[in-house]
VEXFI-316593 format. One record per residue (C-alpha): residue number from 1; z, y, x. Coordinates in pm, 1 decimal. Each point is the difference from the previous one (the first is absolute). Last residue first. Layout:
! VEXFI-316593
{num=NUM	z=Z	y=Y	x=X}
...
END
This chain:
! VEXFI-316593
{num=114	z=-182.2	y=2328.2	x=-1131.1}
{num=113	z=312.8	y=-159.7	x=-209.3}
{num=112	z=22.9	y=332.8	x=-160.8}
{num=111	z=-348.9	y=-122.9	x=-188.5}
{num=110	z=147.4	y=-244.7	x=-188.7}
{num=109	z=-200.7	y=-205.5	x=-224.5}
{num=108	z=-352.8	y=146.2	x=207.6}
{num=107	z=222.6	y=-93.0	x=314.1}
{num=106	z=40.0	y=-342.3	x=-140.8}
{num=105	z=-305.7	y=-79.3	x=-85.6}
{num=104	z=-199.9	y=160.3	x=321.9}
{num=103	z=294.0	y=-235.3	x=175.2}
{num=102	z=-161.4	y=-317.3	x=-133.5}
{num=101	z=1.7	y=-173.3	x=-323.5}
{num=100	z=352.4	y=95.1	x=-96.4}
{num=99	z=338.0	y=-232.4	x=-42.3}
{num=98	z=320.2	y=136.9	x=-109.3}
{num=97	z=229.6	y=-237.8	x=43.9}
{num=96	z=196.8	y=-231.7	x=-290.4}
{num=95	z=-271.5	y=-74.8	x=-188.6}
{num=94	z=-202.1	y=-184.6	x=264.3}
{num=93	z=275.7	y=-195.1	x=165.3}
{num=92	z=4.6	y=-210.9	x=-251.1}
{num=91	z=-16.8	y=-239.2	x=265.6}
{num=90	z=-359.3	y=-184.5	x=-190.1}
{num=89	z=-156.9	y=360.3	x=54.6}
{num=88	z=116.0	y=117.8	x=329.9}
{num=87	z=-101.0	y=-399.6	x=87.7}
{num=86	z=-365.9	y=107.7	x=-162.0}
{num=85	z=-36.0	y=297.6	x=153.3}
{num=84	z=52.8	y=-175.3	x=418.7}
{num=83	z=-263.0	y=-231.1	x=-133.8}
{num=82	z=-273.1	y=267.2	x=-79.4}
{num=81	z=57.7	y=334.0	x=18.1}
{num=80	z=344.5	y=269.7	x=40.3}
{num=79	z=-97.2	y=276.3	x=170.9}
{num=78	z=308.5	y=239.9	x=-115.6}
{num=77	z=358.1	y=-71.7	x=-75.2}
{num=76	z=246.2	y=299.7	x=-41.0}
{num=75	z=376.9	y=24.9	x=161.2}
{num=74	z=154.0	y=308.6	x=-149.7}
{num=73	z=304.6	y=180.2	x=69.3}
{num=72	z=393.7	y=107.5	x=-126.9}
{num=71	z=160.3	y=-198.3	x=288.7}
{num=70	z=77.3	y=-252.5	x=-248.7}
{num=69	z=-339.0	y=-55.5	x=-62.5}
{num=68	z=-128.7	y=0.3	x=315.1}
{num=67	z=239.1	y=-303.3	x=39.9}
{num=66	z=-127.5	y=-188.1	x=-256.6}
{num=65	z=-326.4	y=75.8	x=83.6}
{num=64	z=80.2	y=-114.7	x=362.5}
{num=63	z=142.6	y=-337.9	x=-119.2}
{num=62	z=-285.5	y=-61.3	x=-226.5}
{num=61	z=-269.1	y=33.4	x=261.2}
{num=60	z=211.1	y=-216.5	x=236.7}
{num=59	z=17.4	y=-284.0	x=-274.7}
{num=58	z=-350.7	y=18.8	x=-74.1}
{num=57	z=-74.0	y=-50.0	x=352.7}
{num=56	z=237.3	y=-303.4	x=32.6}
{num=55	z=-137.3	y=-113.0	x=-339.2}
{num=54	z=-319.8	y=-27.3	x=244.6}
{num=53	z=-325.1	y=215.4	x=-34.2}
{num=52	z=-323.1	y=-95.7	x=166.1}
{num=51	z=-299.6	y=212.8	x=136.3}
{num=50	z=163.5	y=373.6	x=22.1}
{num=49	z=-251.9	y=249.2	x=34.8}
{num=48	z=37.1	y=176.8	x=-300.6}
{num=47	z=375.7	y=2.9	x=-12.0}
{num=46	z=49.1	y=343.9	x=4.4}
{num=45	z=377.6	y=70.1	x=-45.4}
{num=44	z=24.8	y=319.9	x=-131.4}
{num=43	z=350.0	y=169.6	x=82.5}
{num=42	z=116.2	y=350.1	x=-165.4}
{num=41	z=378.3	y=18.4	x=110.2}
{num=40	z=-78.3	y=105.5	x=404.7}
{num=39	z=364.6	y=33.7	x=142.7}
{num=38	z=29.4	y=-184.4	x=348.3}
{num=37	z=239.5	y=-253.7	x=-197.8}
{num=36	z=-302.8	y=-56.2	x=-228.0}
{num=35	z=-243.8	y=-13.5	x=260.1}
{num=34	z=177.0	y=-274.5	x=224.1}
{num=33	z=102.4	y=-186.0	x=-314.5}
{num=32	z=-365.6	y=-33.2	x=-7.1}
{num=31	z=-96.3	y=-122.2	x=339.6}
{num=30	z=303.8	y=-230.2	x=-19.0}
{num=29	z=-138.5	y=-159.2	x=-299.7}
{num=28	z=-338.8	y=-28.9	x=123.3}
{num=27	z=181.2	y=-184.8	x=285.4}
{num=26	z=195.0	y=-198.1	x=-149.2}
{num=25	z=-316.7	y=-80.7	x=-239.2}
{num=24	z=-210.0	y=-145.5	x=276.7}
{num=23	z=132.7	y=-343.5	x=90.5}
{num=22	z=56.1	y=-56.9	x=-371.0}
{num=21	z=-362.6	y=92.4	x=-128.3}
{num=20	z=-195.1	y=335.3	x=-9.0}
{num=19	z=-307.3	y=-143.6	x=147.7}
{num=18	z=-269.5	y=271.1	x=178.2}
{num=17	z=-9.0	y=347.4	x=-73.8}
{num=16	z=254.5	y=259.1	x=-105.9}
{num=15	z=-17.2	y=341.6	x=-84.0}
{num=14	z=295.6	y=175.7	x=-20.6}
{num=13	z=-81.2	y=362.1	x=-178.9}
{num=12	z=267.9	y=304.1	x=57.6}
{num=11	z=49.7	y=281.9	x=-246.8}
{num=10	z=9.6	y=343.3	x=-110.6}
{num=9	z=-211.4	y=181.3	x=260.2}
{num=8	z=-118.1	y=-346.3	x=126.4}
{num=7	z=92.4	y=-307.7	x=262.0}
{num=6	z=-245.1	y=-238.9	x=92.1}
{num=5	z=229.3	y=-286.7	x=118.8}
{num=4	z=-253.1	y=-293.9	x=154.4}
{num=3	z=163.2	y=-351.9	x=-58.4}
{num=2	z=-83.1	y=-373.9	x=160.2}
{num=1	z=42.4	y=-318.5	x=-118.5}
END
């Protein structure tokens, strides 16, 4: 797995690429624990590039939102396709995060995220 941070006016996007699974997520979880302790409370995880998705990665996903929540933020899902959609789908996971197309979707749904 591997992560590029592009970090906005109003918030950062995590892209990650490759296979979220449970040699990975520790780390994706530390990367985002990492920006919520640092501050930044609008987080889209772009998950776009990511090839396979573990429970381990949905786990780490929910943990952070969970936290981000508490800490009065937002974690947002964006790039989901093709296998990696349907286990968002079959967790539930789906109507629990906000999930947009892309980030043109979610900056046209809020633009202060730019």
């Amino acid at each position: 797995m591997d992560t590029r941070l592009v970090r906005r006016q109003g918030s950062i996007v995590i892209a990650v690429s490759g296979r979220l699974d449970m040699i990975s997520a520790g780390t994706l979880e530390e990367e985002l624990e990492a920006a919520i302790g640092g501050g930044d409370r609008r987080i889209a995880l772009d998950l776009a590039g990511v090839e396979y998705l573990s429970s381990a990665g949905l786990r780490a996903i929910l943990v952070a939102a969970k936290r981000l929540g508490d800490a009065g933020g937002t974690l947002v899902v964006i790039g989901l396709a093709g296998p990696v959609k349907e286990v968002f789908e079959m967790s539930g996971l789906g109507g629990v995060l906000p999930i947009y197309a892309g980030d043109a979707a979610l900056f046209a749904a809020h633009p202060d995220w730019r």
